[in-house]
PDB file of N, CA, C and O in Angstrom, chain B, residues numbered from 101:
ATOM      1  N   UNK B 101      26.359 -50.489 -42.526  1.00  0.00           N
ATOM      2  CA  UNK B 101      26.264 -50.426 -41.080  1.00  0.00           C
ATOM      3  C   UNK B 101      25.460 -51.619 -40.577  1.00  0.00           C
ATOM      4  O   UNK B 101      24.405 -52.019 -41.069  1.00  0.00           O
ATOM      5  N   UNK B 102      26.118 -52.145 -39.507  1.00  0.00           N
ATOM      6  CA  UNK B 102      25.463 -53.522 -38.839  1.00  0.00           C
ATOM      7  C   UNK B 102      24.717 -52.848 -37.865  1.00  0.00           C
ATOM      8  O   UNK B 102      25.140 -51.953 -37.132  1.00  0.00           O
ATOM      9  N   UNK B 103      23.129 -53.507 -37.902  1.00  0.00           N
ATOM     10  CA  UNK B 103      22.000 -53.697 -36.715  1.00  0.00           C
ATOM     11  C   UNK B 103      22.386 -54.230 -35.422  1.00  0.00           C
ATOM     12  O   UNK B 103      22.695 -55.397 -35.661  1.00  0.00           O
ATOM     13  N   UNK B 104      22.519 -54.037 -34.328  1.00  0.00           N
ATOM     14  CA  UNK B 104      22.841 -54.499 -33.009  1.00  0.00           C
ATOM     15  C   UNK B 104      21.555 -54.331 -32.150  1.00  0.00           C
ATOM     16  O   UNK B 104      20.984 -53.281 -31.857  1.00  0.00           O
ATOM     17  N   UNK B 105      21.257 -55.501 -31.843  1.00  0.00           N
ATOM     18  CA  UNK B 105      20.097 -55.816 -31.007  1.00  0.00           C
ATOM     19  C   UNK B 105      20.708 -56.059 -29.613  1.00  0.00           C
ATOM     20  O   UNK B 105      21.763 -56.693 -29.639  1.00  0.00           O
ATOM     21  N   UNK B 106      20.162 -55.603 -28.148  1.00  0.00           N
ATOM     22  CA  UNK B 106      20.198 -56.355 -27.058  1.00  0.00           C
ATOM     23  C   UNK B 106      19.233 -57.625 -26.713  1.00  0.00           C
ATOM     24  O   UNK B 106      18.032 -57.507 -26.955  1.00  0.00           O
ATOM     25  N   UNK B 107      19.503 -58.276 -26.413  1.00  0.00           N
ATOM     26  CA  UNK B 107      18.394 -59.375 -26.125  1.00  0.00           C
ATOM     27  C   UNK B 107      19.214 -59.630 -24.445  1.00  0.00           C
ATOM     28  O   UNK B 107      20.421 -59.746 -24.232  1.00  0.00           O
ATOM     29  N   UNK B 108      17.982 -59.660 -23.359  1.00  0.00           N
ATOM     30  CA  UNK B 108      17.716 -59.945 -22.073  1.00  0.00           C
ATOM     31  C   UNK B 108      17.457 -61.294 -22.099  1.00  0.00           C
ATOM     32  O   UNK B 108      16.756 -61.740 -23.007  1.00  0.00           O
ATOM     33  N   UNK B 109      17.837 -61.905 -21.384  1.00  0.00           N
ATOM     34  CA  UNK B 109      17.650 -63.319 -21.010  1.00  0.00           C
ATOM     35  C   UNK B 109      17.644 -63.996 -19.682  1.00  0.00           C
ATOM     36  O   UNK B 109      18.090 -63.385 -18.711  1.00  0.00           O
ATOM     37  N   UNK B 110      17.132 -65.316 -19.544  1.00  0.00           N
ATOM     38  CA  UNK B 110      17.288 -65.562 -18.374  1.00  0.00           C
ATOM     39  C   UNK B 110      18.274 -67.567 -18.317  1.00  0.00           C
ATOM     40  O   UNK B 110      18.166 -68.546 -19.055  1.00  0.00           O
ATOM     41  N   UNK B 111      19.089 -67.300 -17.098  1.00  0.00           N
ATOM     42  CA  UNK B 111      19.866 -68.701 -17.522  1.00  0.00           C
ATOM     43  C   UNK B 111      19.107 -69.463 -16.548  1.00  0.00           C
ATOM     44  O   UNK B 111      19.432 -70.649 -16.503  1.00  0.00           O
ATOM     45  N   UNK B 112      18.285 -69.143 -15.844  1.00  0.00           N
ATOM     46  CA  UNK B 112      18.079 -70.190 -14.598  1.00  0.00           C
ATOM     47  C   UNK B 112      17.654 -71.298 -15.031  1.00  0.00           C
ATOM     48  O   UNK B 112      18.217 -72.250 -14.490  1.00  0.00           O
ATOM     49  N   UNK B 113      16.695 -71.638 -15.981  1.00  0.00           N
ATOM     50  CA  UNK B 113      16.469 -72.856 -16.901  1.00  0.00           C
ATOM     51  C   UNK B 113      17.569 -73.048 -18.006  1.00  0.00           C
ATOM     52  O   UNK B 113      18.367 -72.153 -18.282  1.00  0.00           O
ATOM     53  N   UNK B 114      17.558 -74.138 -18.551  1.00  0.00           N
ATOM     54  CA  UNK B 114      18.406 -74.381 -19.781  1.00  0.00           C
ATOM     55  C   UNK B 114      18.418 -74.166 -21.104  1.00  0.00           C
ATOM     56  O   UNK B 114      19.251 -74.395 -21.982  1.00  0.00           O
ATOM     57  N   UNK B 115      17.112 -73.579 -21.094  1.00  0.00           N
ATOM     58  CA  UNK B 115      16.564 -73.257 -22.239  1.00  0.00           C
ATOM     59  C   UNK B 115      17.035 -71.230 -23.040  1.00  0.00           C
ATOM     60  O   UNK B 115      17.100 -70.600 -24.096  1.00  0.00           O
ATOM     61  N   UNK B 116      17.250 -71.075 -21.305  1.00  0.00           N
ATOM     62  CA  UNK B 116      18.350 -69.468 -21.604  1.00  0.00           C
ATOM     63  C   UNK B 116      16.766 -68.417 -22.097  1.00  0.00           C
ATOM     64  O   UNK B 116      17.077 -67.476 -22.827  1.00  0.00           O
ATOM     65  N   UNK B 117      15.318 -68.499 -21.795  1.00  0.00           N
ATOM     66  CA  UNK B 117      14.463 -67.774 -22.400  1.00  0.00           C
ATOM     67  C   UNK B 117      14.659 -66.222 -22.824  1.00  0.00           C
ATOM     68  O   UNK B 117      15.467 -65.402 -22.387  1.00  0.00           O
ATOM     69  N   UNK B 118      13.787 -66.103 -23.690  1.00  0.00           N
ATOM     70  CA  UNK B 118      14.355 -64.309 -24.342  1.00  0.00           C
ATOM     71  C   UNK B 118      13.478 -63.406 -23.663  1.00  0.00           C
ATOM     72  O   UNK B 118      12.395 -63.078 -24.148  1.00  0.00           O
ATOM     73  N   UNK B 119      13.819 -63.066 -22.765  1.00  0.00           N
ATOM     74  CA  UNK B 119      12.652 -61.916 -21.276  1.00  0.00           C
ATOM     75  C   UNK B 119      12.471 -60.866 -22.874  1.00  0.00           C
ATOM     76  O   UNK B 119      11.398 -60.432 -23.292  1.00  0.00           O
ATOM     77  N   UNK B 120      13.290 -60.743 -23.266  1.00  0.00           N
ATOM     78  CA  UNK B 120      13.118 -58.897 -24.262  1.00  0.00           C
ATOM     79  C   UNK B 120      14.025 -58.791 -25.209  1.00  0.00           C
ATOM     80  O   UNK B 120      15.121 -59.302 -24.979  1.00  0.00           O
ATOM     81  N   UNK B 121      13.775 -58.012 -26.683  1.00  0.00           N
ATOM     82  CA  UNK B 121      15.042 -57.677 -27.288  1.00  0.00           C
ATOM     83  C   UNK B 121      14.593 -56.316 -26.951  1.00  0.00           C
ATOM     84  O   UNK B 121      13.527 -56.035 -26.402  1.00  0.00           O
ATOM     85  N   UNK B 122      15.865 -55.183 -27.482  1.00  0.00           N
ATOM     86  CA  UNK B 122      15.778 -54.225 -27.102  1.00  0.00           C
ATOM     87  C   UNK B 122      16.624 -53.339 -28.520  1.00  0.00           C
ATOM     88  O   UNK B 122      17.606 -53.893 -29.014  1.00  0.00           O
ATOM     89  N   UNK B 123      16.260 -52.282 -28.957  1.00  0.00           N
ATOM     90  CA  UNK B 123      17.466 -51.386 -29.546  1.00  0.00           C
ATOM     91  C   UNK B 123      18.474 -50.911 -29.010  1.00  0.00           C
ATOM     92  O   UNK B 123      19.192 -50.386 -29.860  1.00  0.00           O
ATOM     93  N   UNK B 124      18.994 -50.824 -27.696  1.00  0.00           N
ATOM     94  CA  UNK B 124      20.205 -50.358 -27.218  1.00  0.00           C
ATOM     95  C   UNK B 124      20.150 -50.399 -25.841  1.00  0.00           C
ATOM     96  O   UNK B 124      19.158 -50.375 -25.114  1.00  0.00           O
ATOM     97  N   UNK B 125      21.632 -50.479 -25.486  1.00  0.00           N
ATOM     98  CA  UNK B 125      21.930 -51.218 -24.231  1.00  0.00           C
ATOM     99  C   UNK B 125      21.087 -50.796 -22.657  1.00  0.00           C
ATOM    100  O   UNK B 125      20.603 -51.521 -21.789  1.00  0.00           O
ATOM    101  N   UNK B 126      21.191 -49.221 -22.792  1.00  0.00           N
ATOM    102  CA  UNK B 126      19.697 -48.724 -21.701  1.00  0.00           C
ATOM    103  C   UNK B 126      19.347 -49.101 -21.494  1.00  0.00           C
ATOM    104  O   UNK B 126      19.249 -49.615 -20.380  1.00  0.00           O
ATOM    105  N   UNK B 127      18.483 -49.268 -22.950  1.00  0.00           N
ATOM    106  CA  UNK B 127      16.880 -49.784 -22.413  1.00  0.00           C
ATOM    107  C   UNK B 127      16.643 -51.518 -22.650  1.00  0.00           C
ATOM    108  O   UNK B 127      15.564 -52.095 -22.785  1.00  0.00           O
ATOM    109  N   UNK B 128      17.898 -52.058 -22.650  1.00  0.00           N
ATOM    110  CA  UNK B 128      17.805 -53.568 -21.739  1.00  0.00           C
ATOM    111  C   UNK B 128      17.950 -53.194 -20.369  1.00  0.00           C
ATOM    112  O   UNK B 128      17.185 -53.363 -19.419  1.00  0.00           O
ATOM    113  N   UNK B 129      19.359 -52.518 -20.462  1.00  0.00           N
ATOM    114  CA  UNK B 129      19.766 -52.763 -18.975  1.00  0.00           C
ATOM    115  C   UNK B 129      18.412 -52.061 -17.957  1.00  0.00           C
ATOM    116  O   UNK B 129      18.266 -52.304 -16.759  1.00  0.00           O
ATOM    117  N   UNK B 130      17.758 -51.401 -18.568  1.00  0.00           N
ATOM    118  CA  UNK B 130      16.562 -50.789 -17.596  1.00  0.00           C
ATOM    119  C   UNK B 130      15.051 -52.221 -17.464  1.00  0.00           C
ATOM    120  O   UNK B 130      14.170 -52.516 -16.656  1.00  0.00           O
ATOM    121  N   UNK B 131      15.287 -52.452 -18.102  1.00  0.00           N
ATOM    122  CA  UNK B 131      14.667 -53.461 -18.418  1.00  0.00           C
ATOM    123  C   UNK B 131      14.810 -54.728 -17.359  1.00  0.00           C
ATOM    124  O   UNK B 131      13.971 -55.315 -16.675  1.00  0.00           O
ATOM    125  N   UNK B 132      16.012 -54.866 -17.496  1.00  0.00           N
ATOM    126  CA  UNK B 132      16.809 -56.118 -16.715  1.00  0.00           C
ATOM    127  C   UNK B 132      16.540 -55.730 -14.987  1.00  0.00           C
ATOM    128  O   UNK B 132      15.964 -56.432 -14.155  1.00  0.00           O
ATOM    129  N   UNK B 133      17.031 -54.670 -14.840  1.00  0.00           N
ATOM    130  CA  UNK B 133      17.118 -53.750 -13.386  1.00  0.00           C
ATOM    131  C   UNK B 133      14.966 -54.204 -13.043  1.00  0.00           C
ATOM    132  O   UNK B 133      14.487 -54.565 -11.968  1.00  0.00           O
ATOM    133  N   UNK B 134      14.434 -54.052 -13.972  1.00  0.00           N
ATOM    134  CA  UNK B 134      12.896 -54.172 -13.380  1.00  0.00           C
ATOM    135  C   UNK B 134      13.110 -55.429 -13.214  1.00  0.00           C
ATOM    136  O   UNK B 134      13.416 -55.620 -12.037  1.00  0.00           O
ATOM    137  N   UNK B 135      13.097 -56.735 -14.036  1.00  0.00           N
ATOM    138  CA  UNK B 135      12.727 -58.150 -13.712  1.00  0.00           C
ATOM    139  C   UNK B 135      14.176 -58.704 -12.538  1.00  0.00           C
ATOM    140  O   UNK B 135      14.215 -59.654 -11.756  1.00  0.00           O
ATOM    141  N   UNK B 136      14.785 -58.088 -12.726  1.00  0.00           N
ATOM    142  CA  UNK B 136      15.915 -58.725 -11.608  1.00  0.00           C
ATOM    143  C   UNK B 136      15.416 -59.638 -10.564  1.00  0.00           C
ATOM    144  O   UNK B 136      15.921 -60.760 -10.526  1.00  0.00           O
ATOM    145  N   UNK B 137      14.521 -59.335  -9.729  1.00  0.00           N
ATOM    146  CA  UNK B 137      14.174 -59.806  -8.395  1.00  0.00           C
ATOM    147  C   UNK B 137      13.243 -61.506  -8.989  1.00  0.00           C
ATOM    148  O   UNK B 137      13.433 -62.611  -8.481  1.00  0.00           O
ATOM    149  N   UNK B 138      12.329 -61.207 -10.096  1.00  0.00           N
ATOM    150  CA  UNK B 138      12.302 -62.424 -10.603  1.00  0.00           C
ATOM    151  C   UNK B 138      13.257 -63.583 -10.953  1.00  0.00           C
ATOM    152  O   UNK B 138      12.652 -64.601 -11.287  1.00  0.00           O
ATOM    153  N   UNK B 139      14.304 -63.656 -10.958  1.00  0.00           N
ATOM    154  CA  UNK B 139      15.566 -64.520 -11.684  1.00  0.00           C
ATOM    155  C   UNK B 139      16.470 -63.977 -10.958  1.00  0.00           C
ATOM    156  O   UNK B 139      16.743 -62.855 -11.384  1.00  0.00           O
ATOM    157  N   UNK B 140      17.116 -64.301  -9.960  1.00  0.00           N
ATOM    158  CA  UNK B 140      17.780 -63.356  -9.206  1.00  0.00           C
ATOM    159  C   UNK B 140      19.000 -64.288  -9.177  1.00  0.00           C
ATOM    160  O   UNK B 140      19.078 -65.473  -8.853  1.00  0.00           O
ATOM    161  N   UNK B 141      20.101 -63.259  -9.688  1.00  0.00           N
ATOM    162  CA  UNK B 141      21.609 -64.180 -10.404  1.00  0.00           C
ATOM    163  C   UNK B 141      21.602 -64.462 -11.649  1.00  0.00           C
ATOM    164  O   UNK B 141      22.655 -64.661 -12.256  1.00  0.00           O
ATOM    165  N   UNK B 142      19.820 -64.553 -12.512  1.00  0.00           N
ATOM    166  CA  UNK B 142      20.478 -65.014 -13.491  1.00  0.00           C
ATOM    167  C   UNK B 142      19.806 -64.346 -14.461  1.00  0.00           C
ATOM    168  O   UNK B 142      19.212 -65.164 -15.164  1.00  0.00           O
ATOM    169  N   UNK B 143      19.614 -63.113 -14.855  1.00  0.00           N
ATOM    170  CA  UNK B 143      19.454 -62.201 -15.735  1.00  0.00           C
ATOM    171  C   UNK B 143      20.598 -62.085 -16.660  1.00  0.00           C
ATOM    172  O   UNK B 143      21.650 -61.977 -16.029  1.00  0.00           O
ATOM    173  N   UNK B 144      20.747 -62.070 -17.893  1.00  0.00           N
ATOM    174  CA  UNK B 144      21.724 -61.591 -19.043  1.00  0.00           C
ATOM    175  C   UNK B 144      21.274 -60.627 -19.787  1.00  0.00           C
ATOM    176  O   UNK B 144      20.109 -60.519 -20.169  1.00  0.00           O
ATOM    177  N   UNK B 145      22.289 -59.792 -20.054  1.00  0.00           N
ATOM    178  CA  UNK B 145      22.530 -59.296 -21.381  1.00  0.00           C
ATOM    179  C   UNK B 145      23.396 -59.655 -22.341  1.00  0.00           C
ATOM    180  O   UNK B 145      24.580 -59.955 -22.194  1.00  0.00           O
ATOM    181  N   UNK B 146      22.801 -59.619 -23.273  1.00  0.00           N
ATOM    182  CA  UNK B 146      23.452 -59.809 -24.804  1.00  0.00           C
ATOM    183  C   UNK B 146      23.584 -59.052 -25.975  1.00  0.00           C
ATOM    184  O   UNK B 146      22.552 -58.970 -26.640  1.00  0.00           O
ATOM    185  N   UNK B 147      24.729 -58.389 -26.475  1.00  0.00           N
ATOM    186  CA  UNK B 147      24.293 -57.970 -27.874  1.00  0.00           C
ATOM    187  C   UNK B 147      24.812 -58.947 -28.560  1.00  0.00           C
ATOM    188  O   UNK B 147      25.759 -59.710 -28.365  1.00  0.00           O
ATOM    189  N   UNK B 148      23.579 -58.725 -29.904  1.00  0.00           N
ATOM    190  CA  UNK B 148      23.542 -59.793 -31.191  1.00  0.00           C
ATOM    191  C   UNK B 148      23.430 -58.784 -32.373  1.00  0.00           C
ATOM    192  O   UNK B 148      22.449 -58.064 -32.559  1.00  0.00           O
ATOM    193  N   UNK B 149      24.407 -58.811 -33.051  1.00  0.00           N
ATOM    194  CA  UNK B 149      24.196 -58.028 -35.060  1.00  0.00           C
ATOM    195  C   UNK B 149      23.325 -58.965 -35.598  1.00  0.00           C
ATOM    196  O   UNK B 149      23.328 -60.177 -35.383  1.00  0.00           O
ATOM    197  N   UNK B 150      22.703 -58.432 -36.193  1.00  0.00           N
ATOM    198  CA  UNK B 150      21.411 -58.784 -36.902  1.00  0.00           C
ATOM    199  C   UNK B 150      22.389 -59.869 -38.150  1.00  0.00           C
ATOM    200  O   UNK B 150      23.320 -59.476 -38.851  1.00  0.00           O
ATOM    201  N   UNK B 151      21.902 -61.038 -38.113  1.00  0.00           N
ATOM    202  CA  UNK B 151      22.487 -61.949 -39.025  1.00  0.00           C
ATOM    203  C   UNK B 151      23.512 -62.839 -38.064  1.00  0.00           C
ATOM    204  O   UNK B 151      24.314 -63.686 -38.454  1.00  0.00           O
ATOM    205  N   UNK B 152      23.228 -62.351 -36.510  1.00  0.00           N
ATOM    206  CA  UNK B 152      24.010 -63.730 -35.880  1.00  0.00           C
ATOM    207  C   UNK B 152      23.882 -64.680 -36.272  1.00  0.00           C
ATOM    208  O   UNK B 152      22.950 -64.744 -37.074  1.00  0.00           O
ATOM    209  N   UNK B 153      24.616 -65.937 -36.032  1.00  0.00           N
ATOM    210  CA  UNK B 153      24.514 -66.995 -35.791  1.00  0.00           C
ATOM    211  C   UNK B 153      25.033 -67.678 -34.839  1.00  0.00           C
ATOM    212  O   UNK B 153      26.068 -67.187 -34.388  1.00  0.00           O
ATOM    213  N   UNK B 154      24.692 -68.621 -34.380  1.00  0.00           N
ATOM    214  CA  UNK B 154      25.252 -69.359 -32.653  1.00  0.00           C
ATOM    215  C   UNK B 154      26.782 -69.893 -33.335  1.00  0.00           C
ATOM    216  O   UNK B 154      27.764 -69.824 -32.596  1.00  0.00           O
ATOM    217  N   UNK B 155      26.960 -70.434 -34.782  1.00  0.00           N
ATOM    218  CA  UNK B 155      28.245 -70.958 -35.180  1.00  0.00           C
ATOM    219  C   UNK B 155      29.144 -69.550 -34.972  1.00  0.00           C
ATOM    220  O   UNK B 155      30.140 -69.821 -34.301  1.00  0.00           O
ATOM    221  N   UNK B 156      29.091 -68.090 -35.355  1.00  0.00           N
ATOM    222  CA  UNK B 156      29.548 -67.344 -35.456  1.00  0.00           C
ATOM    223  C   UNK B 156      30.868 -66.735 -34.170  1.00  0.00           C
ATOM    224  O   UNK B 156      31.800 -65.937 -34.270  1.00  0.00           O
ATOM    225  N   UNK B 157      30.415 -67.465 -33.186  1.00  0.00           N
ATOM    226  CA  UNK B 157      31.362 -67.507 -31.677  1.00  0.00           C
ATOM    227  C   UNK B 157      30.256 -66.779 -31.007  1.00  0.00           C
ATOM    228  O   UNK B 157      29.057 -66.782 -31.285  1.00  0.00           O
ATOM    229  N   UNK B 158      30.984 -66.071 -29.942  1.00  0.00           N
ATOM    230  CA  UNK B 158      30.550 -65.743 -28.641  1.00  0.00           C
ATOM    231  C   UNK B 158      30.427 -63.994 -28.990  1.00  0.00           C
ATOM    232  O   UNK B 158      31.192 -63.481 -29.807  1.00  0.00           O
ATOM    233  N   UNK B 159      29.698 -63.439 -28.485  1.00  0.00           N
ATOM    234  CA  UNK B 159      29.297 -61.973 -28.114  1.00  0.00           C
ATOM    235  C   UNK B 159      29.007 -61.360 -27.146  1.00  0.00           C
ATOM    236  O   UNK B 159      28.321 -61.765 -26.207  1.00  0.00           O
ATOM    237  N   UNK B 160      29.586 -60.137 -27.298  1.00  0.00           N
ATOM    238  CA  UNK B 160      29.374 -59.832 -24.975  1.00  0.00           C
ATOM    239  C   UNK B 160      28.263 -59.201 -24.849  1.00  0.00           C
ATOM    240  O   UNK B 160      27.504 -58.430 -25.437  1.00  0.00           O
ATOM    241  N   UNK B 161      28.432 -59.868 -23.740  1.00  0.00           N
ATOM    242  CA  UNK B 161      27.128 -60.169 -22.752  1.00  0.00           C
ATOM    243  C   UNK B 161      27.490 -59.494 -21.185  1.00  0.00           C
ATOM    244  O   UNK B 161      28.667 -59.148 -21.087  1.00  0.00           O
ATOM    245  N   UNK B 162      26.841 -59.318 -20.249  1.00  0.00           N
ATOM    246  CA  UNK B 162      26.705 -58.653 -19.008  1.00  0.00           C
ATOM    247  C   UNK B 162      25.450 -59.175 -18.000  1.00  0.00           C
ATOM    248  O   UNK B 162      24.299 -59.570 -18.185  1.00  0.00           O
ATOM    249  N   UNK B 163      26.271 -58.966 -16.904  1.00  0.00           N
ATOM    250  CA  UNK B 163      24.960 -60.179 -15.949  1.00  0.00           C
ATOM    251  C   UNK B 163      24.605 -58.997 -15.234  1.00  0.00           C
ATOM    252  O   UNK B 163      23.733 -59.038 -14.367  1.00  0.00           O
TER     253      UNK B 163
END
């Protein structure tokens, strides 16, 4: 069984910073819903399986 992490992020810089990882999608998305007004437009979600890699492609995500 694969590990699935959420990781919160923010795009407004280029650097994409990691606001939070999280164990499951909730409690990002609850997460995200608090800092919203900080970064406003540019909050992400992401899930990542433990052993991503950026070569590996793309994984969904939710703004």
């Amino acid at each position: 069984m694969k590990k699935v992490v959420w990781i919160v992020q923010q795009d407004a810089t280029p650097d994409n910073t990691v606001l939070g990882v999280f164990d499951n999608w909730r409690e990002a998305d609850e997460f995200s819903e608090s800092i919203k007004d900080e970064f406003v437009d540019h909050v992400l979600i992401q899930q990542f399986h433990i052993g991503y890699k950026f070569t590996d492609g793309s994984s969904r995500y939710s703004t």
